[in-house]
C-alpha positions, 0 to 999 in steps of 0.5 A, a space after each residue: 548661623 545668620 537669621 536673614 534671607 541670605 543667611 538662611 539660604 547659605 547656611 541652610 544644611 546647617 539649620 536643617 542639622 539643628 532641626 529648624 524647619 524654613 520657608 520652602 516657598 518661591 520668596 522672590 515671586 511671593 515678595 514681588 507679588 505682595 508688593 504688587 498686590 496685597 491682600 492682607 496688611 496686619 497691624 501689630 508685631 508681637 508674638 502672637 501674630 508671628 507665633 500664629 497667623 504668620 505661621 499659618 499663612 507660611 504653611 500654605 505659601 509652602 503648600 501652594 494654597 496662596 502665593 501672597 505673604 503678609 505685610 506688617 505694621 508697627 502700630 506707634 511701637 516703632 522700635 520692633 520694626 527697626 530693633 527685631 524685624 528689619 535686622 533679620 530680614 522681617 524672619 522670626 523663629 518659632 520655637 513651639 514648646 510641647 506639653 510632652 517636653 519637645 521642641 520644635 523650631 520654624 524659621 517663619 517667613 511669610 511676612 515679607 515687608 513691615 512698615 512703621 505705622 503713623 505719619 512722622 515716618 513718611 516713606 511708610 506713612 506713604 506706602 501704607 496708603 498705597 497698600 489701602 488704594 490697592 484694588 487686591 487689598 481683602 482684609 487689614 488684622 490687628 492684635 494691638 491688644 484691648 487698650 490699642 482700640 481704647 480712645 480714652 485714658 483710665 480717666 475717661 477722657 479723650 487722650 490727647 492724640 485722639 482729641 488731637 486727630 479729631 480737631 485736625 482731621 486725617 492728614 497727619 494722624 497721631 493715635 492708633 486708631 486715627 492712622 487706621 481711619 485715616 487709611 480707610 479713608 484714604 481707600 473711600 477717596 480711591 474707589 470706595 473699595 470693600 474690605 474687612 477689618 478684622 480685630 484678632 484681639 483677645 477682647 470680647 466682640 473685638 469686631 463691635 469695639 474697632 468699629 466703635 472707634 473707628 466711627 467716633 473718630 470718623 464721625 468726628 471729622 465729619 462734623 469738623 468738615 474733614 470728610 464727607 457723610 458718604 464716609 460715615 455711610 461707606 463705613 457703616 455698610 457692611 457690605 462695603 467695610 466688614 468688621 467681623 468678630 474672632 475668637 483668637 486663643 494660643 498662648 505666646 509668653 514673653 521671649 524666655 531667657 532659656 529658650 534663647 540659650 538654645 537657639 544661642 547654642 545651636 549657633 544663630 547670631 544675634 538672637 537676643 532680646 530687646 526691651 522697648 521704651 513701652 517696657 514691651 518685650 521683643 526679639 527675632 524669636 517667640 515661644 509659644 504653646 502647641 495648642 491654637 484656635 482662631 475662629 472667625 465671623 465670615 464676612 469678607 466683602 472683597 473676598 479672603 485668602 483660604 485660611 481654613 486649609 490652615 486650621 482656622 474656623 469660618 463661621 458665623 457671628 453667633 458661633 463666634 460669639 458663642 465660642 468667645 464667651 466659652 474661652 473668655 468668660 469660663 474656660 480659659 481667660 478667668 483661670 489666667 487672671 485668677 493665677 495672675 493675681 494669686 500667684 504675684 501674692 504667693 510669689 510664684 514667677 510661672 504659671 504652670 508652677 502654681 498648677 502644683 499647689 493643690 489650693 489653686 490647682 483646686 481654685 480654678 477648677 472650681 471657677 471653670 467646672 463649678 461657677 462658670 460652667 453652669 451658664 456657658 452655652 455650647 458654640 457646637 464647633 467646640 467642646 466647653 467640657 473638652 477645651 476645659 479639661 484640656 486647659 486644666 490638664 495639658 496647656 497651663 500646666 505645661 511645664 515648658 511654657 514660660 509663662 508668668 504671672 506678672 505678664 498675665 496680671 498686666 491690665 486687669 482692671 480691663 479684662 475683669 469685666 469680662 472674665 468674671 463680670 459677664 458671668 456674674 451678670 448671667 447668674 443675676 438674670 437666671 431663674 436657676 442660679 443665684 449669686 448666693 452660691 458664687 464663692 471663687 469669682 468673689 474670692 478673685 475680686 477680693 483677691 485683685 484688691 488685695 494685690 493692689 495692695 503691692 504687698 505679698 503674703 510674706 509682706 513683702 513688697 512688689 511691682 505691680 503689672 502695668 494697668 492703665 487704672 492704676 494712677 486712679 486705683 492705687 490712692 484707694 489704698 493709702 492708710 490701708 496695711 497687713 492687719 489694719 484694714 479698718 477703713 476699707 469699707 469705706 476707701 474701697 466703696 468707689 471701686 466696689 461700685 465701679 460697673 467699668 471694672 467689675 461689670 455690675 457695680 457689686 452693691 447692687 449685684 449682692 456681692 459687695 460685702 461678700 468681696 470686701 469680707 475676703 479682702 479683709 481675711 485676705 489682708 488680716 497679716 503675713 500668710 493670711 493670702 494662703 491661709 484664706 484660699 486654703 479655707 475657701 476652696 478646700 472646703 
């Protein structure tokens, strides 16, 4: 079977043999009319837009609620557009992978054009401006992940196509965030039409930190007399350009070796994976988890497609905010990063895995009942108790998710602050609760040091996930091993210090000799990772 437009049409019965579900929409008429017409342009392709929104929109294009597909941008990784879009036709497969061991197989073709992002393409570089002058254009999304909206390195410093941008103005654009400016303009200079920009990243109020970049760099040109102030101003009204806030949660591991065997043996071709010169993981397929939520702040001023008659929630900002803080602070994310970090130590390579060792299953229970709980304010559209108990005993156990810890361990240093920081902070500010009594949340931070390291607990070598603060943290180490961590009081004072990191520098929060303490338990030889973990979370 050929994973294409023609292919999925020719050998339709063969699919439907195999158990796919496809596309049952006019494809022609809703190709034409997306071109025509646009609504909705989203900037990056990895797994979860196609595992989640693309599906979402594909079900209402099948049952007549729309009649608009999405048009995809590759954001500055320009090998998934031309390695795994454009040879199948911009079609993928979902393969969703239930908790109850079933499969089930969607060939998703919503996304009816894609395009590389930046202007060294110039045929796309000039059809992403059309697509910006459009009258019909409602909303531009992004899931580019948190370091897509960062205009800085690990160092603080502007990068060097930022900082190129902003002396040069908008015609040619290098970083991520200038092209998605220099679109903006390019829509203010056609009409100053209204539209909403909506990050679907999993960051906290990710609407705020687009919008901060987009400014700077807006505010940039404006001063260097690239644009005029009424852009600044256009930009700032958000009843012209929206920027609203998402709460965005389905788990979408990287392309598993196993589930390609089977979309292999049921007869597509060409079903492979690629990996990019960025180290990114991609392929024609995505795996991911039965369970999602999107939740969204309502604020379209040019008008939205209907997407609440696919399950995700419109609300406000408040419940938004209410809602990602239940998930990224408490009940989900802070349980990733801790297995992340433990599970590299104790050399496991999935996370629903590590859910059978009793000390961590214990663990994280223990930092979402016990620690995190406690200051979690119901969003009122969701249970904290509910999601919570459903994650603990259905979605990170799910044997069937491939998920690893080496992928969820990418980029702590930039999730930190708000998995576990913003906790830490509510403790500090409360009357009732005292960081005195936090014990897990401490444990992780000493435990992420600990990994930093790049020694296991058999004192055995690994490669660190990708961080951007590494090159800046890893010296921090040096003179630093199993049984010799004398000097680390003093080696590891500036990361203990560093409120970018932790959220609050731990010398003021009261923690910091508590953290250093564990490290140093934690460090004392090979097997004192499980020893520690046992002593601390089972008592």
């Amino acid at each position: 079977m050929e994973l294409t437009r023609e292919g999925i049409l020719r050998d339709r019965q063969q699919y439907l043999d195999e158990g796919y579900r496809l596309p049952e929409f006019d494809y022609e008429r809703v190709s034409e009319k997306t071109k025509k017409n646009p609504i909705w342009l989203h900037f990056g392709t990895g797994n979860i837009f196609r595992a989640f929104q693309a599906n979402v929109v594909q079900k209402l294009l099948d049952a007549g609620e729309m009649d608009c597909g999405i048009v995809a941008a590759g954001g500055s990784n320009a090998e998934i557009i031309e390695k795994v879009y454009r040879p199948h036709d911009n079609l993928s497969v979902l393969v969703t992978l239930k908790a109850d061991g079933t499969v089930e197989k969607t060939v998703i073709g919503s996304i009816v054009e894609s395009l590389v992002s930046g202007s060294a393409c110039e045929a796309d570089f000039a059809r992403m401006k059309e697509i910006f002058r459009a009258p019909s254009l409602q909303m531009i999304s992004f899931t580019i992940t948190e370091k897509g909206y960062s205009l800085r390195g690990g160092n603080g410093e502007l990068s060097a196509a930022v900082r190129e941008d902003m002396e040069c103005g908008p015609a040619k654009p290098k970083s991520y965030m200038g092209l998605v400016a220099a679109m903006l303009y390019e829509r203010f200079q056609n009409g100053a039409l209204p539209l909403a920009c909506v990050s679907m990243d999993n960051c906290s109020h990710n609407g705020d930190v687009l919008k901060r970049s987009i400014m700077e760099i807006a505010e940039a040109w404006a001063q260097g007399g690239f644009v005029e102030q009424g852009f600044l101003a256009w930009l700032d009204d958000p009843d012209q350009v929206s920027f609203p806030c998402t709460m965005i949660d389905k788990i979408t591991p990287r392309p598993d070796p196993f589930v390609e065997s089977l979309l292999v043996k049921d007869g597509i071709d060409g079903i492979g994976q690629v990996v990019t010169k960025r180290g990114t993981y991609a392929s024609s397929f995505v795996n991911a988890e039965e369970c999602e939520y999107l939740v969204v702040e309502d604020h379209f001023p040019n008008g939205r497609p209907p997407l609440e008659k696919g399950g995700i929630i419109f609300t406000d900002r408040e419940t938004v905010d209410r809602t990602e803080r239940m998930k990224v602070c408490t009940c989900l994310n802070p349980l990733h990063t801790a297995l992340a970090v433990y599970g590299c130590l104790l050399g496991y390579e999935r996370i629903s895995e590590e859910m059978k060792n009793p000390v961590l299953h214990r663990m994280v229970e223990r930092i979402g009942y016990q620690e995190g709980m406690p200051v979690v304010v119901n969003p009122g559209i969701l249970s904290p108790e509910e999601f919570l108990d459903q994650v603990l005993r259905l979605r990170i156990p799910n044997p069937f998710m491939p998920d690893t810890p080496q992928r969820i361990a990418t980029d702590t240093s930039q999730k930190l602050p708000i998995r576990f920081g913003e906790t830490v902070k509510c403790y500090l500010d409360s009357e009732k609760l005292s960081v005195d009594s936090l014990t897990m949340v401490p444990l992780v931070f000493a435990g992420w040091l600990r990994y930093l390291m790049g020694v296991d607990d058999q004192g055995k070598e690994f490669s660190l996930s990708p961080d951007p603060m590494l090159d800046a943290l890893r010296p921090q180490f040096e003179g630093l091993s199993l049984g010799h961590t004398e000097t680390a009081a003093e080696k590891l004072a500036p990361i203990l210090a560093n409120e970018k990191i932790f959220g609050v520098s731990l010398y003021e929060a009261g923690l910091a000799e508590r953290v250093l303490g564990y490290f140093q338990e934690l460090s004392a030889g090979s097997g004192a990772v499980a020893k520690t973990l046992e002593a601390y979370v089972m008592a």
